[in-house]
N, C-alpha and C positions, 0 to 999 in steps of 0.2 A: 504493500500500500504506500502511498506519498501522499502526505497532508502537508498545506499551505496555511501557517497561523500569519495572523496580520496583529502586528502589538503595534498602537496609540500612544507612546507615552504620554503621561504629566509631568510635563515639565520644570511645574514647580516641586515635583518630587528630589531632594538627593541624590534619590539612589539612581532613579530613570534618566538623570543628567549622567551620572557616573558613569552609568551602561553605556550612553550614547556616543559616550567623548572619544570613543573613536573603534578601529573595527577589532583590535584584537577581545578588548572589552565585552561587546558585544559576543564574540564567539564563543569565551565562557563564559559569558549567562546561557548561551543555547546549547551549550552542552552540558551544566545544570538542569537546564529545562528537561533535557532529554536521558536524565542521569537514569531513572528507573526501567532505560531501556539496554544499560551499557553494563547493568551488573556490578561487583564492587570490583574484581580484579581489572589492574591495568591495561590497558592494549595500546596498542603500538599508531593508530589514527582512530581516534573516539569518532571525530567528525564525520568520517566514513562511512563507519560502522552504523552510526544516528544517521546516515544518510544525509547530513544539515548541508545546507543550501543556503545562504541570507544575500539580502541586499537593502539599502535605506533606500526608501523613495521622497522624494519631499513633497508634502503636500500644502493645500492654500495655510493649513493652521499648526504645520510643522512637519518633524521626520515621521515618516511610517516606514517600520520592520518586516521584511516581508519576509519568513523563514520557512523553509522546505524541509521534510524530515519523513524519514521511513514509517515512525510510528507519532501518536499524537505527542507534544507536548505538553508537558503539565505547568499549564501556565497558571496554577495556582499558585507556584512556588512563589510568582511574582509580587505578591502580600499587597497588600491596601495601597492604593496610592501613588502605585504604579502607572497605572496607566488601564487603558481596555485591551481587548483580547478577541478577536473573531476565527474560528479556522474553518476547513474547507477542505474535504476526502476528493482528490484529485483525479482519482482511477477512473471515476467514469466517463471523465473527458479526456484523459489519452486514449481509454482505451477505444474510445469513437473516432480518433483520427485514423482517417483515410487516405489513400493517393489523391493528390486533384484538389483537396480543401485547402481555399484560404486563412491564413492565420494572421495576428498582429501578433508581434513579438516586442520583448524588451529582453537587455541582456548588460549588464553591466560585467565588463571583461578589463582585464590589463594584456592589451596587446603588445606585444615582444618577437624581439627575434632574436636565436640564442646564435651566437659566433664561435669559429672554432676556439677550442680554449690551446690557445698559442700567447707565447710573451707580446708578439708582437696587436696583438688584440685585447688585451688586459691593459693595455699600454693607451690606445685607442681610446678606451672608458676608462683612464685617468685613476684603474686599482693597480699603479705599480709596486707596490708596498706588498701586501697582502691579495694578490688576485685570488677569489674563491668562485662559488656559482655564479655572484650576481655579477661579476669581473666579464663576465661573457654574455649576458642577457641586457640586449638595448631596447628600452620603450619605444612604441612606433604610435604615431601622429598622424591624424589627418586623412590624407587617403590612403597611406601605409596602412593607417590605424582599422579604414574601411575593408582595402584588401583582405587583411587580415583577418578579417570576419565573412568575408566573404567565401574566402576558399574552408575554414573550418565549417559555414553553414552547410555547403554541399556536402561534407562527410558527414552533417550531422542529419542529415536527410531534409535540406530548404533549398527553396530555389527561391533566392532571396527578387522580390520587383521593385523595393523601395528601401535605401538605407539610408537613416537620420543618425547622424553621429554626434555626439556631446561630450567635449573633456569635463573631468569631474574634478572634485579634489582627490588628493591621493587617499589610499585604504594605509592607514598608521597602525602599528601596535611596540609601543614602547615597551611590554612585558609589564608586569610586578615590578620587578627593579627598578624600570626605567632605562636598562641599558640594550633589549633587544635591538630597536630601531628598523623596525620592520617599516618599510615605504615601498608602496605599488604605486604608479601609474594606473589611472583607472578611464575607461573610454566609456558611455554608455553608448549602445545601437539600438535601434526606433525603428519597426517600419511594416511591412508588411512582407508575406513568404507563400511558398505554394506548398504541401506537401510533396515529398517526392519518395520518402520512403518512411513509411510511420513507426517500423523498428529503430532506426536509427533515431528517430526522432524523441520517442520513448527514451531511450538510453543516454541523449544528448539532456533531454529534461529531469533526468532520474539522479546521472552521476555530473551534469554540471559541463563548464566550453572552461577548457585552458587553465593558467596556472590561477593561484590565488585565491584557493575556495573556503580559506583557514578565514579569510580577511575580506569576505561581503565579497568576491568576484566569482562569475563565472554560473551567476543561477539564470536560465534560461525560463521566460516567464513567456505563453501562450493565450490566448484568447481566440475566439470565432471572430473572424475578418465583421463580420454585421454586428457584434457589441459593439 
C-alpha cells in the first residue's frame, strides 16, 4: 500500500517551526511518525524500508508536508498544537493508471550530473583538499536542469508534453550537531505527461526520481490531467 499524509502546520507552535526549519529535520519526524512500522532493531535505511517520500509545498497560508509512506503514519504522535493532519490510500489511483492517460505531475528533484572521479575533476569543483562523492556531482540549471528530467521521465514511464521548471531553495540538514552540512540543489518540474508504461510509473511513484530522498527530493506527485 502507499499512503499520502498532508501535515498543516501551526506555526505559532515551537515544535512545528522546529520541524520545519529545514529538510533533515523534517525527515526525522517522519521516520518517528513511521517508527511503529520499522520495529525496534536498527536497519541500515529506515526511510526505505517506511517507504517515506516528502516534499514542502507552499501554500497561500504557509508550508504544507506532503509525505508518502508504505504504511499509515501515526500522526498522533504529533500532540496538540501541531498542526492538522489529512491522509489519502493511494492504490486505487495507481493502480487505475493506464497506457494513453493524461497526468499533471509535480516532482521536486536535485538534478546533477556525476563526473568521473579523477584529480583533474575534483579540481574542477574547487574539492582539492579532500575530494569525496560530492567532489564529483555538479548541480544542473535550467535547461540542463529540464533535460535532466526529461530523459529520467521516459524511464520512468512519461512522455512528458509540458515542463514548468522552478529553482527552489536548497534541501539543508545541518545534523544534531550542526556539523553534517548537508546542501542539495533543489529544481521543482510542473507540467503535464502521457502514460507510457504504468509499471514503471508505479515504481517511479513508489521508490521516488534521483538522489536526495533522505532530504524532501525526488517524491513524484500524480493527479488526473481534468482535476
Amino acid at each position: 500500500m502507499t499512503w499520502l499524509t498532508k501535515i498543516t502546520p501551526d506555526l505559532s507552535s515551537r515544535r512545528a517551526r522546529a520541524a520545519f526549519s529545514n529538510a533533515g529535520e523534517l525527515h526525522r519526524l517522519l521516520i518517528d511518525l513511521a517508527s511503529e512500522h520499522l520495529g525496534e532493531k536498527t536497519m541500515p535505511s529506515p526511510r526505505q524500508h517506511a517507504g517515506i517520500l516528502f516534499r514542502v509545498d507552499e501554500a497561500r497560508t504557509g508550508p504544507v508536508l506532503l509525505a508518502q509512506s508504505h504504511g499509515r503514519l501515526a500522526v498522533d504522535r504529533l500532540g496538540d498544537g501541531f498542526g492538522q493532519a489529512a491522509e489519502r490510500d493511494l492504490a486505487p489511483f495507481l493502480a487505475g493508471l493506464e497506457k494513453g492517460r493524461e497526468v499533471r505531475y509535480r516532482l521536486a528533484a536535485t538534478p546533477c550530473k556525476r563526473l568521473g572521479k579523477s584529480e583533474k575533476n575534483a579540481e574542477r569543483l574547487g574539492e582539492r583538499a579532500r575530494p569525496g562523492v560530492n567532489a564529483y556531482t555538479r548541480p544542473l540549471y535550467g535547461a540542463d536542469a529540464e533535460q535532466w528530467w526529461r530523459e529520467r521521465a521516459e524511464r520512468c514511464g512519461l512522455e512528458l508534453r509540458e515542463v514548468r521548471s522552478t529553482g527552489m531553495g536548497p534541501a539543508l540538514d545541518p545534523g544534531r550537531s550542526g556539523r553534517r552540512k548537508v546542501r542539495l540543489h533543489m529544481t521543482r518540474f510542473d507540467g503535464y505527461a502521457v502514460v507510457t508504461d504504468p509499471e514503471a510509473v508505479r515504481g517511479a511513484v513508489v521508490e521516488g526520481v534521483g538522489r536526495g530522498k533522505s532530504f524532501g527530493c525526488g517524491m513524484l506527485s500524480l493527479a488526473s490531467a481534468e482535476w
